[in-house]
C-alpha positions in Angstrom: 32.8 46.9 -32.8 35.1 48.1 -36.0 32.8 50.7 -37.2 34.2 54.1 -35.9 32.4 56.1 -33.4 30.3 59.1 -34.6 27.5 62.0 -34.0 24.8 63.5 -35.8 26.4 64.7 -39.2 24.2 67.0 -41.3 22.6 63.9 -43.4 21.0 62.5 -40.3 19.9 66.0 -38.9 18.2 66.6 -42.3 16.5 62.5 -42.3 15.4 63.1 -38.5 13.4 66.6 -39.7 12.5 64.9 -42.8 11.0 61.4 -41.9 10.9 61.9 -37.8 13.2 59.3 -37.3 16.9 58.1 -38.0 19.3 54.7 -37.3 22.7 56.3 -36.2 25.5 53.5 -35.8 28.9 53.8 -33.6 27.5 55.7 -30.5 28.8 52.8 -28.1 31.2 50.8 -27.9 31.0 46.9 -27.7 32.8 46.9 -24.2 29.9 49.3 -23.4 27.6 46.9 -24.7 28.8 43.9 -23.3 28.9 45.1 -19.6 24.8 45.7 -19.7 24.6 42.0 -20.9 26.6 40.8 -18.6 24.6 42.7 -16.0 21.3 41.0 -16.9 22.8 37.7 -17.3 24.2 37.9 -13.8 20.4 38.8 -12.6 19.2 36.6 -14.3 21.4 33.6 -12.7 20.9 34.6 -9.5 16.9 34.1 -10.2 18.0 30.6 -11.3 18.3 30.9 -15.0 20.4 28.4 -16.5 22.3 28.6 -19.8 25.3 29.6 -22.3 23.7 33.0 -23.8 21.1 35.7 -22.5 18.4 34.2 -24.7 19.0 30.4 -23.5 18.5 32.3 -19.7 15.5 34.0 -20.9 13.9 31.3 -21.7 14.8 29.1 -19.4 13.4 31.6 -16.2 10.4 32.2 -18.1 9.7 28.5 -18.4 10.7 28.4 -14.7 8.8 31.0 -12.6 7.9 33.9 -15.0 7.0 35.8 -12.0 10.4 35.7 -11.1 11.1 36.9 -14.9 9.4 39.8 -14.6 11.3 40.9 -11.1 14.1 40.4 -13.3 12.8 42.8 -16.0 11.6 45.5 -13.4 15.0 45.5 -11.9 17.7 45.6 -14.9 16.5 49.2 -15.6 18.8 50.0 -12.1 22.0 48.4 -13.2 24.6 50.8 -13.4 26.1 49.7 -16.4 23.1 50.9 -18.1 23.1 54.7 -16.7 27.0 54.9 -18.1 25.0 54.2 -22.0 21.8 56.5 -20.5 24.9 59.5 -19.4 26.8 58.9 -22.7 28.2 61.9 -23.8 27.8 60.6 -27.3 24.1 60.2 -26.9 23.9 62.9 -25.3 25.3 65.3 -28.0 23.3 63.3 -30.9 20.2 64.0 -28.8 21.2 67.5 -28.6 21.4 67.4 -32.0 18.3 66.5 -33.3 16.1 68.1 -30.8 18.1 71.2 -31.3 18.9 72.3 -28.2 21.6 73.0 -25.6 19.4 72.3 -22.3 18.8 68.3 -22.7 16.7 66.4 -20.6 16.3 63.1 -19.5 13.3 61.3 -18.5 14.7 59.0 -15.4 11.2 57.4 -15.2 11.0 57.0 -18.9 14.4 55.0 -19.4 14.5 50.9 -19.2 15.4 48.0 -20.7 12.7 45.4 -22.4 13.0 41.8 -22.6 10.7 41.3 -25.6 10.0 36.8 -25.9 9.5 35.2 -28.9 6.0 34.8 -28.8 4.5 36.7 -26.3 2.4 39.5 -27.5 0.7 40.9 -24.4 3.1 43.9 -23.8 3.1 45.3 -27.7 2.5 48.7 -27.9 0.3 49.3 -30.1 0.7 52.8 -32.3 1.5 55.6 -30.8 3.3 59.1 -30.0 5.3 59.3 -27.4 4.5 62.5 -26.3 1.3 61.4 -24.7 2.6 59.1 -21.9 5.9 61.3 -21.2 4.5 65.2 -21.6 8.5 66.3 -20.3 8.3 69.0 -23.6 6.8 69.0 -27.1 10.2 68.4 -27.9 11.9 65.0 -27.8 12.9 62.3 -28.7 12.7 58.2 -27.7 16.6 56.7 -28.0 15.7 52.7 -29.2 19.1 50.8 -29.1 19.5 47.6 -29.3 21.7 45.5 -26.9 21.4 42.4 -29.1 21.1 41.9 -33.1 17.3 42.3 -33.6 16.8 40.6 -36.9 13.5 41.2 -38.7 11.6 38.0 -37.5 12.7 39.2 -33.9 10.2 42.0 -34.7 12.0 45.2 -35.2 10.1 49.0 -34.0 7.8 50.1 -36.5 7.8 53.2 -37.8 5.3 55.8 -39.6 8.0 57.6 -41.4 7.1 61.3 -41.7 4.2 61.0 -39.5 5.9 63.5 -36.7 4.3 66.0 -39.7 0.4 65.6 -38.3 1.3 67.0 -34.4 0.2 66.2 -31.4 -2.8 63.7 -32.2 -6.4 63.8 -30.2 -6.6 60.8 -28.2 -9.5 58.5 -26.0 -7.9 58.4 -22.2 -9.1 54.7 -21.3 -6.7 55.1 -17.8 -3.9 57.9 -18.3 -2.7 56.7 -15.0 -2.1 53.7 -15.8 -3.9 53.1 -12.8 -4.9 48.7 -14.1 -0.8 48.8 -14.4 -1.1 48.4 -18.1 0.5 50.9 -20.2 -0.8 49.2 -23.3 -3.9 50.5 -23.3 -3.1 54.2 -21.5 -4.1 55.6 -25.1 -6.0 55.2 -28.0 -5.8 57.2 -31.5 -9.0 56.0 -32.9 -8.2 57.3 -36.7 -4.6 55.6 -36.7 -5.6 53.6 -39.4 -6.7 56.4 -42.0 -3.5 57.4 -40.6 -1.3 55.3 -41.5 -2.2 55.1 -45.1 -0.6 58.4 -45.7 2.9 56.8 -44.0 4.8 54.6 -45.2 5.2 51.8 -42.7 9.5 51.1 -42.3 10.9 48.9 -40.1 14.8 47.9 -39.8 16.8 45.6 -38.7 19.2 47.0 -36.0 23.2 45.6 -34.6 23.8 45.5 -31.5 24.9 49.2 -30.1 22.9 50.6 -33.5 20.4 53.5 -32.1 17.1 54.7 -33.6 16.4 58.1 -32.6 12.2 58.7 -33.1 10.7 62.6 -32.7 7.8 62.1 -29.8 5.7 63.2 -32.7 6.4 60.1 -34.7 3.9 57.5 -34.6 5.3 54.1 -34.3 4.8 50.5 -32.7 6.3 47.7 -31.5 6.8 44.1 -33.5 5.9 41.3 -33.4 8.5 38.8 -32.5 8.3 35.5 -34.5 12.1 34.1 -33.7 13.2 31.0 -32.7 14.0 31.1 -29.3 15.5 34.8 -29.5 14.1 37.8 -26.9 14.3 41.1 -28.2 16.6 42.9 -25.8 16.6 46.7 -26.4 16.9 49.5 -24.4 14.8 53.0 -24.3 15.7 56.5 -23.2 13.4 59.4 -23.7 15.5 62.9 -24.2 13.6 66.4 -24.5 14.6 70.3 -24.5 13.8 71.7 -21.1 13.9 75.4 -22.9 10.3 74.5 -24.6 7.5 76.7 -23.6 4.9 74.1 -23.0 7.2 71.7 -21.0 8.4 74.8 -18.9 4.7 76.1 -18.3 4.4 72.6 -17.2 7.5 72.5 -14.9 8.8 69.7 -16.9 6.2 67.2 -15.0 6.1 63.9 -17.5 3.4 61.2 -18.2 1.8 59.3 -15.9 5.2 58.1 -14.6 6.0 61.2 -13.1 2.1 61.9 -11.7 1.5 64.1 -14.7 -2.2 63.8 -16.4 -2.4 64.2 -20.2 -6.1 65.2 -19.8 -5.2 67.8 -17.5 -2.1 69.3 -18.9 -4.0 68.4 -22.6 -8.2 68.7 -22.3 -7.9 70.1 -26.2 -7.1 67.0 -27.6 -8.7 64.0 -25.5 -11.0 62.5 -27.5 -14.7 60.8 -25.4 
């Protein structure tokens, strides 16, 4: 990577407030990078995936036993090389940043890696906040970094700019457990629609190591990936302020990761 490291300046503090999102550049390094790859590509081989690149390994374990895939995806969240980005103290700071706060948490259940395939549109999430399946505090953020170049056919995050402006949204509760194991359809905001006409839509195409930072207020959704051959490899980490009175009266229990139940902590806005 050439471009020089940085933090939140003043400009991407202002865009964060302003349009509930921002793309920072330069918060790891390549090195950095390169050792998370190299992680999953070593899992991945010793699953029996054969090829030159993490796509052509991809694909060529999902075409094998895509059970064995998905052991794959459940365990690269653990590699260690992916806690040294998570404990960055350049993330770390940026997060501090635009949460605005000097008490930063982490949601440990809420931080993985996805392995998006060309193709394969089962696992989307569909529009959402994030506050509703993580709950740590009404202030936070979702850190979406890409460990590969996701181009715009790859299907990029999409992203309601300025929609963090409407709060916390009522929402149907089809299984806030998560108890069928399918986070896809935990929540539902019935109006998103009517919504989203008032938002303009933005999606962008991201460099490896190039973060988007998204408020937990912010709706947004994932794309849809059209590539050739190319999986959308990105990583998530969900920061929040442990000093906010609602998370603190809620002793910082999350989403249904952590056991905590939105229409419990929530009854106000779950919708029948």
């Amino acid at each position: 990577m050439t471009a020089a490291l940085k933090l939140a300046g003043n400009e991407d503090l202002a865009a964060f407030k302003r349009d509930g999102y921002v793309k920072i550049r330069g918060l790891f390094t390549e090195t950095q990078r390169e050792a998370v790859i190299t992680g999953i590509n070593t899992l991945l081989a010793v699953k029996g995936a054969r090829g030159a690149t993490v796509h052509e390994r991809i694909n060529d374990l999902a075409k094998k036993d895509r059970r064995q895939l998905g052991r794959v995806y459940d365990a690269i969240r653990k590699l260690h090389a992916f806690w040294a980005l998570v404990g960055s103290e350049r993330l770390a700071q940026t997060a501090k940043t635009l949460i605005g706060t000097d008490t930063l948490g982490v949601a440990f259940r809420g931080a993985g890696i996805r392995l998006d395939l060309p193709g394969e549109d089962k696992w989307r999430s569909q529009w959402h906040q994030e506050y509703h399946s993580q709950m740590s505090s009404m202030r936070g953020l979702v850190a979406w970094f890409s460990l590969v170049r996701v181009t715009h056919d790859m299907g990029p995050v999409r992203i309601a700019k300025g929609s963090h402006r409407e709060g916390l949204l009522p929402v149907q509760c089809g299984d806030p457990m998560n108890k069928a194991k399918d986070y896809t359809q935990t929540f539902t905001i019935p109006n998103v629609e009517g919504l989203l006409e008032k938002y303009p839509v933005m999606e962008h195409e991201t460099e490896a190591c190039e973060v988007v930072f998204i408020d937990f207020m912010t709706l947004h959704q994932s794309g849809w990936n059209k590539s050739d051959g190319l999986s959308r490899v990105t990583a998530q980490v969900r920061f929040f302020d442990m000093t906010e009175p609602t998370g603190v009266g809620n002793d910082w229990v999350g989403g249904w990761q952590d056991g905590g139940d939105f229409t419990k902590a929530h009854p106000d806005k779950v919708l029948p």
